[in-house]
Jmol script that loads the backbone (N, CA, C; Angstrom):
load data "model"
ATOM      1  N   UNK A   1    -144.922-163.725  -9.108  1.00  0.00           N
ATOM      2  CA  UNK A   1    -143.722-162.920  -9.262  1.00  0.00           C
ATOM      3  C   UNK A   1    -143.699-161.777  -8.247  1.00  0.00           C
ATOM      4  N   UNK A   2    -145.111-161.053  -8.291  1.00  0.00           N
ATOM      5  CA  UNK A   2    -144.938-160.292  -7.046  1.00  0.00           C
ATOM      6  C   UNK A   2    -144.859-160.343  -5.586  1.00  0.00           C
ATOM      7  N   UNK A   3    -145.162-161.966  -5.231  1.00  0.00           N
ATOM      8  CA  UNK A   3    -144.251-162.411  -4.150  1.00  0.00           C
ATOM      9  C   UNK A   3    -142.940-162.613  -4.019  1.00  0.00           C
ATOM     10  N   UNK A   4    -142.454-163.025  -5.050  1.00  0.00           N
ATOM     11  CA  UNK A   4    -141.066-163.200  -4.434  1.00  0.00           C
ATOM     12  C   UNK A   4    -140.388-161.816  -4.467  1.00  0.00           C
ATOM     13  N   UNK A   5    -140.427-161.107  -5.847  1.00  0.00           N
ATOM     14  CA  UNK A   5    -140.184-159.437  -4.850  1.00  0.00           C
ATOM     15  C   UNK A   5    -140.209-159.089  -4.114  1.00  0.00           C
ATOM     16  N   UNK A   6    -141.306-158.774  -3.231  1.00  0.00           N
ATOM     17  CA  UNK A   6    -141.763-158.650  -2.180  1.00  0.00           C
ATOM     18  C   UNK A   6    -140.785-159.165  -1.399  1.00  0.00           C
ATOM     19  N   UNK A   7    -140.830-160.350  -1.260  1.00  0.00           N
ATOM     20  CA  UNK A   7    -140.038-161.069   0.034  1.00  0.00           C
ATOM     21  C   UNK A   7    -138.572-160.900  -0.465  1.00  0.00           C
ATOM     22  N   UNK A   8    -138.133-160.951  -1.437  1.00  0.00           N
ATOM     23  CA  UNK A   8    -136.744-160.244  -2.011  1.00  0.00           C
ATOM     24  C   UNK A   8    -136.666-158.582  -1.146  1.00  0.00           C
ATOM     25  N   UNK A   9    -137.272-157.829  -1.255  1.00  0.00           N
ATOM     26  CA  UNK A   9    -136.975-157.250  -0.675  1.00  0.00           C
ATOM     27  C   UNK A   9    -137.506-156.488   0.758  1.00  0.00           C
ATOM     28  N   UNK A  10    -138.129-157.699   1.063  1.00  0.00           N
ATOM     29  CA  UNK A  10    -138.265-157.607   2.968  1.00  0.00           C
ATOM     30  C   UNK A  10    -137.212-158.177   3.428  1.00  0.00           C
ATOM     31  N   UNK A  11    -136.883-159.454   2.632  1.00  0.00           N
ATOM     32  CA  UNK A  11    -135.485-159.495   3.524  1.00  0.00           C
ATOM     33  C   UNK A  11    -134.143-158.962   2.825  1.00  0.00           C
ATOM     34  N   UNK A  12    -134.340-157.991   2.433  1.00  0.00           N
ATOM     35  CA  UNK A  12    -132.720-157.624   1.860  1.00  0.00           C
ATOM     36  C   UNK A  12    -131.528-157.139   3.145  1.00  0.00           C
ATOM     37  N   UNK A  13    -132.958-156.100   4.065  1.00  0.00           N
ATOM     38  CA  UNK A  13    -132.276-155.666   4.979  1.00  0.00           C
ATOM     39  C   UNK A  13    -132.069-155.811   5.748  1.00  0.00           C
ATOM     40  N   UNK A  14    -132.881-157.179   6.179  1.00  0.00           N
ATOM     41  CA  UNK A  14    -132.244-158.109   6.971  1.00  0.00           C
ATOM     42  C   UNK A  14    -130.903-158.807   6.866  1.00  0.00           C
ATOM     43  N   UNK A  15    -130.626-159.131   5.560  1.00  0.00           N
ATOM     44  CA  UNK A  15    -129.347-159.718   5.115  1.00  0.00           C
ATOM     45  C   UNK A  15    -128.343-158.724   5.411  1.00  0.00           C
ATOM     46  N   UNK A  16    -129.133-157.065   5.388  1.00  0.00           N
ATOM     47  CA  UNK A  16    -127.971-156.163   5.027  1.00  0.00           C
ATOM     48  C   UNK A  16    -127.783-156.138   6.814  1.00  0.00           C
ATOM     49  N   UNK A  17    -128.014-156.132   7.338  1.00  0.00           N
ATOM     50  CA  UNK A  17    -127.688-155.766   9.168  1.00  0.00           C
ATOM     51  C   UNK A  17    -126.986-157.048   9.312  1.00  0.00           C
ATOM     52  N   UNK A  18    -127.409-157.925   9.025  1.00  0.00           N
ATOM     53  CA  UNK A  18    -126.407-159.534   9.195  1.00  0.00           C
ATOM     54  C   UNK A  18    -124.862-158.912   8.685  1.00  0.00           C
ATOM     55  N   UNK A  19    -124.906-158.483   7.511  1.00  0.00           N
ATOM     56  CA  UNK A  19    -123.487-157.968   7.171  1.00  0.00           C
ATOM     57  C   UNK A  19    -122.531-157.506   7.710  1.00  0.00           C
ATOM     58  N   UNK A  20    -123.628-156.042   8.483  1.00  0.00           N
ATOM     59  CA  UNK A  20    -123.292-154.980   9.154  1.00  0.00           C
ATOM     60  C   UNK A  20    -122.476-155.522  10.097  1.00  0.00           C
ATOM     61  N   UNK A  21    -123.357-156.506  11.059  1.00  0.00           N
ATOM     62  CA  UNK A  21    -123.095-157.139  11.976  1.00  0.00           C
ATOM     63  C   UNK A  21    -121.870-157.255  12.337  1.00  0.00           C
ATOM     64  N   UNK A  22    -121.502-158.254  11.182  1.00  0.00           N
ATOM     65  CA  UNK A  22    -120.249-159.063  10.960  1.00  0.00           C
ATOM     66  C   UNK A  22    -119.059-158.500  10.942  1.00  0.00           C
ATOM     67  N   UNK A  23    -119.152-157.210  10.574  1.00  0.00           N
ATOM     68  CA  UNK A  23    -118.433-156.223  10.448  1.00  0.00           C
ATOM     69  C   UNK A  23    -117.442-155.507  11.919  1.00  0.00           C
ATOM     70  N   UNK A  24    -118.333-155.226  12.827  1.00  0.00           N
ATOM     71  CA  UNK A  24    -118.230-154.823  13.640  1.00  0.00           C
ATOM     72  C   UNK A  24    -116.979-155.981  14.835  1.00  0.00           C
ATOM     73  N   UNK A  25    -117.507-157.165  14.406  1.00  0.00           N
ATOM     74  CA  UNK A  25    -116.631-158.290  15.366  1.00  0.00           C
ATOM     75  C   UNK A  25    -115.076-158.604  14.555  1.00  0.00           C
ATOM     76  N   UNK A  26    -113.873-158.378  15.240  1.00  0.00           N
ATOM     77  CA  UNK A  26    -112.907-158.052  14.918  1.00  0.00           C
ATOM     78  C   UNK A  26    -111.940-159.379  15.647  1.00  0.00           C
ATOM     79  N   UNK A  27    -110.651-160.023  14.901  1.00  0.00           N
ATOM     80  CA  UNK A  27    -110.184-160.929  15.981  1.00  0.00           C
ATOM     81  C   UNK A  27    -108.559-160.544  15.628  1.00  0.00           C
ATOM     82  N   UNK A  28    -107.989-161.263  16.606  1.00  0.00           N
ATOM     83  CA  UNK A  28    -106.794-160.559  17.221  1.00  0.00           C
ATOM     84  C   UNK A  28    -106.154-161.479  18.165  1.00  0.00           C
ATOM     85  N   UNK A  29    -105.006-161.663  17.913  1.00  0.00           N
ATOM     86  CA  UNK A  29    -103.721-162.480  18.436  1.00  0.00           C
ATOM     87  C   UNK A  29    -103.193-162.084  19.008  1.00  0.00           C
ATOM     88  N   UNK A  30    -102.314-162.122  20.191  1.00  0.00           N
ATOM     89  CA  UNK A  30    -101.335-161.557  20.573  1.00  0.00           C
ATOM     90  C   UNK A  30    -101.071-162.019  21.478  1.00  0.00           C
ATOM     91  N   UNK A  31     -99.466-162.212  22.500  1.00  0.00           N
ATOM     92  CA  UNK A  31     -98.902-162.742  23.255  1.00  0.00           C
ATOM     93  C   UNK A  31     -99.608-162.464  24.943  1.00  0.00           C
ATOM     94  N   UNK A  32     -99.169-163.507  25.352  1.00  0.00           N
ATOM     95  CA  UNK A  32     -99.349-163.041  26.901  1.00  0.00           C
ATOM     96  C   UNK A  32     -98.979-164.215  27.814  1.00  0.00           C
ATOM     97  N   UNK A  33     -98.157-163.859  28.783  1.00  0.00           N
ATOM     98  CA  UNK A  33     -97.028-164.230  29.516  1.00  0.00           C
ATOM     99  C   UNK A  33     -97.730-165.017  30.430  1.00  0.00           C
ATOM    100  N   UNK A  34     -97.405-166.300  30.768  1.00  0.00           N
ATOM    101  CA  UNK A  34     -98.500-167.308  31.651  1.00  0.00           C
ATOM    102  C   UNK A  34     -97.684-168.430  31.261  1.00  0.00           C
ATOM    103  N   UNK A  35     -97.884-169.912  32.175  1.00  0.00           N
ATOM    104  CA  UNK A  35     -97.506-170.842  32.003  1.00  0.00           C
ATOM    105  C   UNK A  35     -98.205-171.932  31.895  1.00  0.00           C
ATOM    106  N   UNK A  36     -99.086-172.317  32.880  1.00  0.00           N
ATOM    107  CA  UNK A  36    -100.364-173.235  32.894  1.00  0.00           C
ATOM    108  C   UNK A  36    -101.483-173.205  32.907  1.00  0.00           C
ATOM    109  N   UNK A  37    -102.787-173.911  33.464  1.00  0.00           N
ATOM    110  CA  UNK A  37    -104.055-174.206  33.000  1.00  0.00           C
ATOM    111  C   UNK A  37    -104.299-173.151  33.777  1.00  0.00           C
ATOM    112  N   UNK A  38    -103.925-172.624  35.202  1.00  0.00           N
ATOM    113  CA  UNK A  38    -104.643-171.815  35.798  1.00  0.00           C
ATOM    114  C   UNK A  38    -104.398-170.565  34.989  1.00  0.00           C
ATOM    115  N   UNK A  39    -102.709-170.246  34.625  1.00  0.00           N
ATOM    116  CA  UNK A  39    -103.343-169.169  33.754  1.00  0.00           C
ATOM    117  C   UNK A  39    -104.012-168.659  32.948  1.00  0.00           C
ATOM    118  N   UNK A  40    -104.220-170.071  31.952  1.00  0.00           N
ATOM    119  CA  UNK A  40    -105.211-169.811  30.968  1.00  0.00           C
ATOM    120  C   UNK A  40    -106.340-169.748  31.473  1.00  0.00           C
ATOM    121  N   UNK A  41    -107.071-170.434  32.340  1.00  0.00           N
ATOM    122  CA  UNK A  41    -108.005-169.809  33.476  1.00  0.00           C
ATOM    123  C   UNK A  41    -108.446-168.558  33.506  1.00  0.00           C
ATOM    124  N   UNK A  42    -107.772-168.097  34.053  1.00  0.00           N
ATOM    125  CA  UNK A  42    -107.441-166.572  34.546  1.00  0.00           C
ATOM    126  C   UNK A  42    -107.274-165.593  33.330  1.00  0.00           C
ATOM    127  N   UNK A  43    -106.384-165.860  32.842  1.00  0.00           N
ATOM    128  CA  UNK A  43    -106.241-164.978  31.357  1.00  0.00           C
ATOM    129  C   UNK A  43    -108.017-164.702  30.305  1.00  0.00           C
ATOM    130  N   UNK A  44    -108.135-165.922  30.104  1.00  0.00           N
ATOM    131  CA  UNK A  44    -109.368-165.867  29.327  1.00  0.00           C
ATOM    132  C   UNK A  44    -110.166-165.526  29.930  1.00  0.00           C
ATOM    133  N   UNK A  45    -110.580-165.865  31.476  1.00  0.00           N
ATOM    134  CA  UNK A  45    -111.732-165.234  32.702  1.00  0.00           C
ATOM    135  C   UNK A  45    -111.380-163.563  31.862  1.00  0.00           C
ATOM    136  N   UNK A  46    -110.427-163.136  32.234  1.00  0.00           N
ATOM    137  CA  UNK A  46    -110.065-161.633  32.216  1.00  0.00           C
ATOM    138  C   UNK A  46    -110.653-160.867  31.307  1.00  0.00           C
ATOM    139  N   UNK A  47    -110.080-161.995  29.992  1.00  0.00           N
ATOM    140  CA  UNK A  47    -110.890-160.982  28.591  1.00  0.00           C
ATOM    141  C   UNK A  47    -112.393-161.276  28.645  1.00  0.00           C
ATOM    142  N   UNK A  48    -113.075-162.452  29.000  1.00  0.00           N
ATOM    143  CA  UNK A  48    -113.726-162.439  28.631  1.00  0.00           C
ATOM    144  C   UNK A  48    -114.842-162.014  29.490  1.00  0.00           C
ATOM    145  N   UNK A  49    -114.666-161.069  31.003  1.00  0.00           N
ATOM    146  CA  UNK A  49    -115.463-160.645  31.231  1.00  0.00           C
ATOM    147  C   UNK A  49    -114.962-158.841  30.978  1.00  0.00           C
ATOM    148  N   UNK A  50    -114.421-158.387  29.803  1.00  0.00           N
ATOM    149  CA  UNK A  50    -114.153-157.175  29.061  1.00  0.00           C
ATOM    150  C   UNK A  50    -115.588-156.801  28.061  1.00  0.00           C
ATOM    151  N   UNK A  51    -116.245-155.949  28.779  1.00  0.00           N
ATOM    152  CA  UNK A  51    -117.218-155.416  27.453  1.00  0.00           C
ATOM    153  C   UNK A  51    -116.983-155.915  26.294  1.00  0.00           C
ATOM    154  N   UNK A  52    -117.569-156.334  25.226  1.00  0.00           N
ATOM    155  CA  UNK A  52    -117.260-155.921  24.289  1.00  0.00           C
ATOM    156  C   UNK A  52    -116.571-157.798  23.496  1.00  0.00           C
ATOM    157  N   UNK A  53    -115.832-158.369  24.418  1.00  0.00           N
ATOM    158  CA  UNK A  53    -115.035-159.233  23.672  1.00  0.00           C
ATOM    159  C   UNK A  53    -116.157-160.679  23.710  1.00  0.00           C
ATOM    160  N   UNK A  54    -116.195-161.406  22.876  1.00  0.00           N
ATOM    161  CA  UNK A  54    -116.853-162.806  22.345  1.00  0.00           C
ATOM    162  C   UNK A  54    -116.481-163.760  23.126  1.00  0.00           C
ATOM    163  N   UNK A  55    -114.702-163.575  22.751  1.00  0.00           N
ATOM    164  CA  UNK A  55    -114.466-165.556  22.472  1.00  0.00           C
ATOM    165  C   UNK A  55    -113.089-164.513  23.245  1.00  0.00           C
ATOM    166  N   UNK A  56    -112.274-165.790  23.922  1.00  0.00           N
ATOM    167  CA  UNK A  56    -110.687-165.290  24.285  1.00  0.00           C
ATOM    168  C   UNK A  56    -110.483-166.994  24.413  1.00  0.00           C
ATOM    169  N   UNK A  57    -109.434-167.351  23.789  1.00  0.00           N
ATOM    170  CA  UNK A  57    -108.570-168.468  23.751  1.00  0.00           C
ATOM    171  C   UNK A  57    -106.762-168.774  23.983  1.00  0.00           C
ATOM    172  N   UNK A  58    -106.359-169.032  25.125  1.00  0.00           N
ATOM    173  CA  UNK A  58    -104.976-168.725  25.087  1.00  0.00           C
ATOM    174  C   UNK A  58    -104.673-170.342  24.927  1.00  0.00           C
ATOM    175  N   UNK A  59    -103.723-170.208  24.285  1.00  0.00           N
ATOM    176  CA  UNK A  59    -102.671-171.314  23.754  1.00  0.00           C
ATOM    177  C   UNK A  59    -101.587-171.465  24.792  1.00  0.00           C
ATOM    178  N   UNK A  60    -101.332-172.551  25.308  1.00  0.00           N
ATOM    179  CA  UNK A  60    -100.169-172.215  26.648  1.00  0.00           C
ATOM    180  C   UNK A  60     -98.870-172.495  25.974  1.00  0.00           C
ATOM    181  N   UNK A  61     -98.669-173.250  25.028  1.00  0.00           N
ATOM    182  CA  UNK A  61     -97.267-173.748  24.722  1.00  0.00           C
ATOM    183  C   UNK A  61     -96.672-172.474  23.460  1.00  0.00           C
ATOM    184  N   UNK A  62     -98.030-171.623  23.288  1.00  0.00           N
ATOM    185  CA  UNK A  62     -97.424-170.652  22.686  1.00  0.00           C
ATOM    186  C   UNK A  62     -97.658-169.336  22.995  1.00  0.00           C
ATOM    187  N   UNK A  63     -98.405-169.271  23.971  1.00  0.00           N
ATOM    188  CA  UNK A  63     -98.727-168.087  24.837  1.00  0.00           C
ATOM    189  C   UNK A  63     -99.060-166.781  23.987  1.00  0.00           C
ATOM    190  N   UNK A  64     -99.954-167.966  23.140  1.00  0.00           N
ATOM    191  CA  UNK A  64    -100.521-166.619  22.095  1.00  0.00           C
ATOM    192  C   UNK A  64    -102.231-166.811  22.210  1.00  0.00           C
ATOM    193  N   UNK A  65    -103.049-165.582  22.542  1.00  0.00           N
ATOM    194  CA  UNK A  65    -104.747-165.588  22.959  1.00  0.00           C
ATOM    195  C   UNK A  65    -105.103-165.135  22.133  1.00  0.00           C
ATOM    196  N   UNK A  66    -106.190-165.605  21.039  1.00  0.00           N
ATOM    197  CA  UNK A  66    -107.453-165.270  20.331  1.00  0.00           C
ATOM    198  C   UNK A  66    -108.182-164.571  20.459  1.00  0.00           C
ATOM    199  N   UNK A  67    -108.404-163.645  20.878  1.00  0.00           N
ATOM    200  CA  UNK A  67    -109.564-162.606  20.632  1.00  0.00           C
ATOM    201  C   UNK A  67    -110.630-162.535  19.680  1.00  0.00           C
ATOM    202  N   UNK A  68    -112.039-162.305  19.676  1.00  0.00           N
ATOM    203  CA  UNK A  68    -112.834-162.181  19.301  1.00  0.00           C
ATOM    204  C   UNK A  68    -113.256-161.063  19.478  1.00  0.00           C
ATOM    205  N   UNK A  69    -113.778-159.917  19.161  1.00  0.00           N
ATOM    206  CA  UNK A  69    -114.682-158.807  20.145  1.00  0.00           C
ATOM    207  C   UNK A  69    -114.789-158.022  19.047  1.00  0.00           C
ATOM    208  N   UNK A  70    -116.395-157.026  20.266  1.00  0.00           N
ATOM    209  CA  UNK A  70    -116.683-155.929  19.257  1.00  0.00           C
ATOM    210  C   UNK A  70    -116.167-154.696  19.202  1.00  0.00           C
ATOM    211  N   UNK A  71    -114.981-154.335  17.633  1.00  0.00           N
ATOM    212  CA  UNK A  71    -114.686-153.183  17.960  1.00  0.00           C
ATOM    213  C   UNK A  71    -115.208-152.015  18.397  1.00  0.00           C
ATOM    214  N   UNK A  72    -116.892-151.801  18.336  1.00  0.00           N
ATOM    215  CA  UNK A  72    -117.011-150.394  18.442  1.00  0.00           C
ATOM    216  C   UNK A  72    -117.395-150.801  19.571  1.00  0.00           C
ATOM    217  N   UNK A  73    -117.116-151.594  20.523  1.00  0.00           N
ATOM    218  CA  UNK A  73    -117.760-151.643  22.250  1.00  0.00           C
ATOM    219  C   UNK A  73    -116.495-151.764  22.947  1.00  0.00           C
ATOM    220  N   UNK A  74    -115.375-151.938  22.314  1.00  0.00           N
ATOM    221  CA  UNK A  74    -113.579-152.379  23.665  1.00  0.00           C
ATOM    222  C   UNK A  74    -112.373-152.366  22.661  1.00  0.00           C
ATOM    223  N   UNK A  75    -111.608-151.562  22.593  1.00  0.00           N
ATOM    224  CA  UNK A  75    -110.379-151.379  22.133  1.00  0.00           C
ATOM    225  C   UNK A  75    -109.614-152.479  22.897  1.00  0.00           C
ATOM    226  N   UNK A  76    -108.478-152.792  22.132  1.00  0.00           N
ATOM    227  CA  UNK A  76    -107.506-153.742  22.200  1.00  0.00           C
ATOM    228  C   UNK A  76    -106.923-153.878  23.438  1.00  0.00           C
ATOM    229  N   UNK A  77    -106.574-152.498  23.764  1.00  0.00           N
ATOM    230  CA  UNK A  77    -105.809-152.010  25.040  1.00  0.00           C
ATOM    231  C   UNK A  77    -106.225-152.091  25.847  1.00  0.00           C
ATOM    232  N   UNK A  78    -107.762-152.173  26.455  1.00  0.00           N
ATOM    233  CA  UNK A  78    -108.313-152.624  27.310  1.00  0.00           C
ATOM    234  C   UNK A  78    -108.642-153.684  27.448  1.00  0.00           C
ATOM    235  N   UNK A  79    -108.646-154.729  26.731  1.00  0.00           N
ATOM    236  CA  UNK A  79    -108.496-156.071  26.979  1.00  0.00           C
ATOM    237  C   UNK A  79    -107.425-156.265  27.373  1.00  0.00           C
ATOM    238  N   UNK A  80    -106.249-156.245  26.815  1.00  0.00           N
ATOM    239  CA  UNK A  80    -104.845-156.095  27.272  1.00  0.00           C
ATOM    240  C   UNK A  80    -104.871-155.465  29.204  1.00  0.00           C
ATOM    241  N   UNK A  81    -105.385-154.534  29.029  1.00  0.00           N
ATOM    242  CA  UNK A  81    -105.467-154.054  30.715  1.00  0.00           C
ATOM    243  C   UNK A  81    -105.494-155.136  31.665  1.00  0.00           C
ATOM    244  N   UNK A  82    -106.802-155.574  31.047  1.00  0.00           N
ATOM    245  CA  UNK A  82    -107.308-156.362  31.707  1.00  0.00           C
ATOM    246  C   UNK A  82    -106.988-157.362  32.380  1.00  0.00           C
ATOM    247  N   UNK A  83    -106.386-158.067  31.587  1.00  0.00           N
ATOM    248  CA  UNK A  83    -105.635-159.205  31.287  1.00  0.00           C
ATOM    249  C   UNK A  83    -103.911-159.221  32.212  1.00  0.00           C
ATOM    250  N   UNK A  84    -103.553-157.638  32.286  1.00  0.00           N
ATOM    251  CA  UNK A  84    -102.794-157.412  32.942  1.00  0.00           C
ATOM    252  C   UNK A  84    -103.121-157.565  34.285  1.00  0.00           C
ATOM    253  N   UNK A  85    -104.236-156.650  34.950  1.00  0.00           N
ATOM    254  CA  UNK A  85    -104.919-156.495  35.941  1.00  0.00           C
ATOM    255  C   UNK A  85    -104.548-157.883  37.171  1.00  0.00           C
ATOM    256  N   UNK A  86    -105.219-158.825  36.069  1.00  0.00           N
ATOM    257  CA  UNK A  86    -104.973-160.223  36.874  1.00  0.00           C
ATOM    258  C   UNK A  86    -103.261-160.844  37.506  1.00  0.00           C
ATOM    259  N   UNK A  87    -102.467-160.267  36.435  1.00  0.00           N
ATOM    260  CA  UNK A  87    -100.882-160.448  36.748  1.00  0.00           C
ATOM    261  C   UNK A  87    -100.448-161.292  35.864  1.00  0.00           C
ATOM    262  N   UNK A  88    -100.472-160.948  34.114  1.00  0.00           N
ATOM    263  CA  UNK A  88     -99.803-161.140  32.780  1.00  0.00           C
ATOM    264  C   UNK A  88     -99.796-160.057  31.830  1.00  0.00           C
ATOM    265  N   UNK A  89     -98.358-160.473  31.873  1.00  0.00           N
ATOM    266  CA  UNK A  89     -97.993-159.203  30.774  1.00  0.00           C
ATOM    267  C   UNK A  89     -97.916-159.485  29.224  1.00  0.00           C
ATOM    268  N   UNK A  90     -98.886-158.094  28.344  1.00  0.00           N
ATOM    269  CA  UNK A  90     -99.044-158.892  27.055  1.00  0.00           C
ATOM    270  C   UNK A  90     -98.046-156.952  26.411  1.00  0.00           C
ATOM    271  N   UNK A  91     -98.152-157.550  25.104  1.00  0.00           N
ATOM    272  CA  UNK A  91     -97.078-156.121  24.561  1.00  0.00           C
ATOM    273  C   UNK A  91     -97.561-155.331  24.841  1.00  0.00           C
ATOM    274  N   UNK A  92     -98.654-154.521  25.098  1.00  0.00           N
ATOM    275  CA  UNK A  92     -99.000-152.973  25.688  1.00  0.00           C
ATOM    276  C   UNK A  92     -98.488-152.533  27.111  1.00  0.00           C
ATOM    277  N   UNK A  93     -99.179-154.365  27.925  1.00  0.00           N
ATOM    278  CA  UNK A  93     -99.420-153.586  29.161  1.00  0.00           C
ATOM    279  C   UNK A  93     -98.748-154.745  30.224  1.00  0.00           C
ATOM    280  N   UNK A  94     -97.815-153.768  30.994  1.00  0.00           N
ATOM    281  CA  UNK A  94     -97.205-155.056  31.945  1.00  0.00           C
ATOM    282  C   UNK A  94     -97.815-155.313  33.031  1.00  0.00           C
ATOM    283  N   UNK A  95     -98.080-155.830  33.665  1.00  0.00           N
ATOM    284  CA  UNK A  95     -98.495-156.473  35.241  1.00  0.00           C
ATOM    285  C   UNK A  95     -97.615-155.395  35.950  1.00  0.00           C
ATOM    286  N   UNK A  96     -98.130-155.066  37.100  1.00  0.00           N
ATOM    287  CA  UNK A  96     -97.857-154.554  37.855  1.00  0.00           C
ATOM    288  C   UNK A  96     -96.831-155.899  38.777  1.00  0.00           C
ATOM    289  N   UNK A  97     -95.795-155.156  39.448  1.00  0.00           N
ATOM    290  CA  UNK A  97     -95.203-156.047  40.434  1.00  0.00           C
ATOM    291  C   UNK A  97     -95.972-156.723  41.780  1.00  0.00           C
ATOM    292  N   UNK A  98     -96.856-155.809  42.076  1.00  0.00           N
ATOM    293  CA  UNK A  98     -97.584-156.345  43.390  1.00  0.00           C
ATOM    294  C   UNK A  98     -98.118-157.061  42.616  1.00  0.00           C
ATOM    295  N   UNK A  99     -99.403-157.129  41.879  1.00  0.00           N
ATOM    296  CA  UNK A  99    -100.237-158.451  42.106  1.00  0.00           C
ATOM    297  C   UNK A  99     -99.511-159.507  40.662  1.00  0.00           C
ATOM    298  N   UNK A 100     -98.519-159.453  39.992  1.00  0.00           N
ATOM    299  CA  UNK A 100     -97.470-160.944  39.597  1.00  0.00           C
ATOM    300  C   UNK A 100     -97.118-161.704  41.075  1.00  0.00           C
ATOM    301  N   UNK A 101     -96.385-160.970  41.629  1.00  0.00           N
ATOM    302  CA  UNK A 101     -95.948-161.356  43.085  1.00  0.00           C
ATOM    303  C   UNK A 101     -96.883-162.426  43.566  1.00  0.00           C
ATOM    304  N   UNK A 102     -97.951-162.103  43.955  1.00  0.00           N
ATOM    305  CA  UNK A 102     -99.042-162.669  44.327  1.00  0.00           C
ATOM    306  C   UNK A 102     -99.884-163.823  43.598  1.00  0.00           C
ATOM    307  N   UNK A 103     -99.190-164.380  42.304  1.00  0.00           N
ATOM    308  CA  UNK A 103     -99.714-165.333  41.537  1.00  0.00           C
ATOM    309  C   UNK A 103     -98.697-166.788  42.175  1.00  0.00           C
ATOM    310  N   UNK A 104     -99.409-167.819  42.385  1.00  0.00           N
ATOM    311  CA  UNK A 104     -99.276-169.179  42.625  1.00  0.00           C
ATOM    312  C   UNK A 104     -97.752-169.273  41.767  1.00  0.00           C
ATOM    313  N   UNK A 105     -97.160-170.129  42.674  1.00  0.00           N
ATOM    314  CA  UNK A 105     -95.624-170.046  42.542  1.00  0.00           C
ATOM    315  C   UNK A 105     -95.668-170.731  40.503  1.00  0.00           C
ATOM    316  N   UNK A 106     -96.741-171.555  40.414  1.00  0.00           N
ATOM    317  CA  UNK A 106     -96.574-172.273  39.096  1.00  0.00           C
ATOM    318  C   UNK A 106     -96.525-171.409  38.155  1.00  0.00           C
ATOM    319  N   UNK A 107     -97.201-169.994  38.548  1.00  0.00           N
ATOM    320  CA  UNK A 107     -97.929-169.253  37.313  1.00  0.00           C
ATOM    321  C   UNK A 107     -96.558-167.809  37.483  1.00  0.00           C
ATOM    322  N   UNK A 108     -95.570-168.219  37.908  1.00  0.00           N
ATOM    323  CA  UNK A 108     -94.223-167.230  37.244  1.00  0.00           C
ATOM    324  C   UNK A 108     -93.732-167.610  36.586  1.00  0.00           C
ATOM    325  N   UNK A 109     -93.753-166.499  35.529  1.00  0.00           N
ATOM    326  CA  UNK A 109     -93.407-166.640  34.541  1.00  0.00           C
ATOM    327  C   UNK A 109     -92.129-165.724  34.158  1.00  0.00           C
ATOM    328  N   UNK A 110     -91.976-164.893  34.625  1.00  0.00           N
ATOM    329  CA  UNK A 110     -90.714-163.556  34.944  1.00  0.00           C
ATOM    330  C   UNK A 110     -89.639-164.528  35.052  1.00  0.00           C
ATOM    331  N   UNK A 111     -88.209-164.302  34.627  1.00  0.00           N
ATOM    332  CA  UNK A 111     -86.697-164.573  35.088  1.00  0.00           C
ATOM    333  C   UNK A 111     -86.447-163.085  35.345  1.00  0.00           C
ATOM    334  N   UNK A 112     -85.207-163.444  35.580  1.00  0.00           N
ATOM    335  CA  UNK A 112     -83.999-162.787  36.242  1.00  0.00           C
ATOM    336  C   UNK A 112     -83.906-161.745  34.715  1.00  0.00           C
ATOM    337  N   UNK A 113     -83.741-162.390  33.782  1.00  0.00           N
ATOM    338  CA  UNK A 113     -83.275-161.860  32.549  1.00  0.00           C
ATOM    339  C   UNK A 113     -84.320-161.233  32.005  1.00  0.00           C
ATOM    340  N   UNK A 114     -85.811-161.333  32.085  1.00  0.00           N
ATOM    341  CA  UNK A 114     -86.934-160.949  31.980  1.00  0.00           C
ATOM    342  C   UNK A 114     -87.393-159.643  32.278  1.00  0.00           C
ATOM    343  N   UNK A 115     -86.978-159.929  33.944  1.00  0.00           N
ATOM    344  CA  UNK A 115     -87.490-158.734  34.733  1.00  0.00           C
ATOM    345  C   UNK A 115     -86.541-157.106  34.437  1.00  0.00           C
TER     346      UNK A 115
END
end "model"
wireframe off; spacefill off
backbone 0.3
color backbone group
């Protein structure tokens, strides 16, 4: 009996940091403006070399990306930056005009009515 106590509670707090853990990793949806494989390419490259984020998955036919990441290492908005950076715009943060411009004629995504 006084083993399994014991080991009951050597690993409690192990279980308890596993918890902790879990805690900390946060996921998150949200739009972002792209059309094909290269964007999704590019898009997910973006987040996923962001401190902090796991997993990034964009959906092209619905141009909605998965997020994974750790909140206390990268706020939302900087993934979003990021993601802009490359030349897609998600609800925070728009692409700058120079480098959209500069994306492969496939990967515009802007209209007339858009812009």
């Amino acid at each position: 009996m006084k083993k399994i106590l014991f080991f009951y509670f050597l690993t409690l707090p192990i279980i308890g940091l596993a918890q902790e853990k879990s805690k900390k990793n946060t996921k998150t949806i949200f739009e972002v403006s792209g059309n094909c494989e290269m964007c999704k390419a590019r898009i997910e490259k973006s987040a996923l070399n962001t401190k902090g984020v796991k997993l990034a998955n964009w959906d092209i036919p619905s141009h909605l990306i998965s997020i994974i990441y750790n909140s206390e290492k990268v706020q939302i908005k900087t993934v979003q930056k990021a993601i802009a950076k490359v030349g897609h715009d998600t609800p925070l943060i728009k692409a700058s005009d120079s480098i959209y411009s500069d994306l492969p004629m496939c990967c515009l995504y802007r209209t007339v009515a858009n812009h």
